[in-house]
C-alpha positions, 0 to 999 in steps of 0.5 A, a space after each residue: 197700902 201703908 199710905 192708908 194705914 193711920 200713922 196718929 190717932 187722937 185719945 182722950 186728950 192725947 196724941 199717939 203717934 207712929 214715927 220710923 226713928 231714932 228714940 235717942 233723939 226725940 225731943 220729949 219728957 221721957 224715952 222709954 229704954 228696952 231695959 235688960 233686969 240688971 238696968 246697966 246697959 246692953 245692946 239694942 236700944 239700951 246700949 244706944 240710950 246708954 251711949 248717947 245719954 253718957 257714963 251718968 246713966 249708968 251711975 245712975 241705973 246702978 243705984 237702981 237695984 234692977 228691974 223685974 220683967 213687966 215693971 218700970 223705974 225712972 232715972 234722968 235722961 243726961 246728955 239726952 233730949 229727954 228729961 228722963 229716961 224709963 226703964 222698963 223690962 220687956 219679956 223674952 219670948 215664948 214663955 206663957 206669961 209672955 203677952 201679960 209681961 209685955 203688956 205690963 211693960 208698957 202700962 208700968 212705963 205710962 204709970 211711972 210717967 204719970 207718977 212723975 208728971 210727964 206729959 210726953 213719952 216715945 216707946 220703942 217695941 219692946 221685947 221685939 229685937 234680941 227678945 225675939 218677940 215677933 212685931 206682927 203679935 207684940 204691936 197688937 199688945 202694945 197698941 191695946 194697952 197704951 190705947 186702954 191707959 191713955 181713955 182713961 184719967 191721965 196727964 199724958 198729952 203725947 205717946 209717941 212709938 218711934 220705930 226702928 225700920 218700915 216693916 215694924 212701922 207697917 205692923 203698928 199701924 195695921 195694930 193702930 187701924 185694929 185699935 181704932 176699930 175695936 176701941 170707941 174714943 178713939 179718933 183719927 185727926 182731921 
């Protein structure tokens, strides 16, 4: 089944691909961290990118002053690949405001790459591990606003969602095939 799901799709003139992953070691413009509001380090994701990025990160993030939920800063990437590292603030699951923040999350992300001339980003899902969002709902978010930002006017040529397992990787392609269906624009590549 999942050999028939999209893996990449074409949009505007950018690519959005769907690998399984290690977002610390991708080789782009910027990675997006799942960033707690306090911006110094946690588990998950951020304590993986805080680690492999070095003590300057945290230098850095500390003269941040923070982060809201659904909004996003930038600071360098360090010891990373990337060049930059965004931060952005994902929800906790299960308040009403939830999808909206999500959404807001990573339309900040794109809009703070965009601001800072990056061409290339990697996401992980946001919110989805010690936030508790679950990935059959938080993909289709993900999915519809990095679809929506990216039909429209922008310098970004690659978003690329680098997930932690299979199954999550499974639930963004069943979101990407949904995209594909719903939104006019975008194209499966040949």
């Amino acid at each position: 089944m999942s050999e028939s799901l999209p893996l990449k799709a074409r949009i505007n003139h950018a690519v959005l691909e769907l690998i399984e992953g290690d977002i610390t070691k991708q080789d782009t413009d910027a990675i997006v961290n799942a960033a707690n509001s306090s911006l110094l380090g946690g588990g998950g994701v951020d304590g993986a990118i805080h680690r492999a990025a070095g003590p300057e990160l945290l230098e850095e993030t500390r003269a941040l002053g923070g982060c809201q939920t659904g909004d996003a800063k930038i600071s360098r990437g360090y010891h990373l690949k990337a060049r930059h590292v965004i931060h952005t603030v994902g929800p906790i699951y299960g308040g009403s405001d939830s999808a909206r923040l999500l959404a807001s999350a990573y339309r900040r992300s794109l809009e703070v790459a965009q601001e800072n001339n990056i061409h290339t980003i990697a996401f992980p899902s946001l919110s989805t591990g010690a936030y508790g969002y679950p990935v059959d709902q938080a993909a289709p978010i993900a999915l519809e606003t990095v679809c929506r930002f990216l039909q429209g006017d922008h310098n970004i040529q690659l978003v690329r969602f680098v997930l932690f397992n299979s199954a999550i990787l499974q639930q963004f392609s069943k979101a990407l095939a949904h995209q594909i269906q719903q939104q006019p624009g975008i194209v499966l590549p040949a």
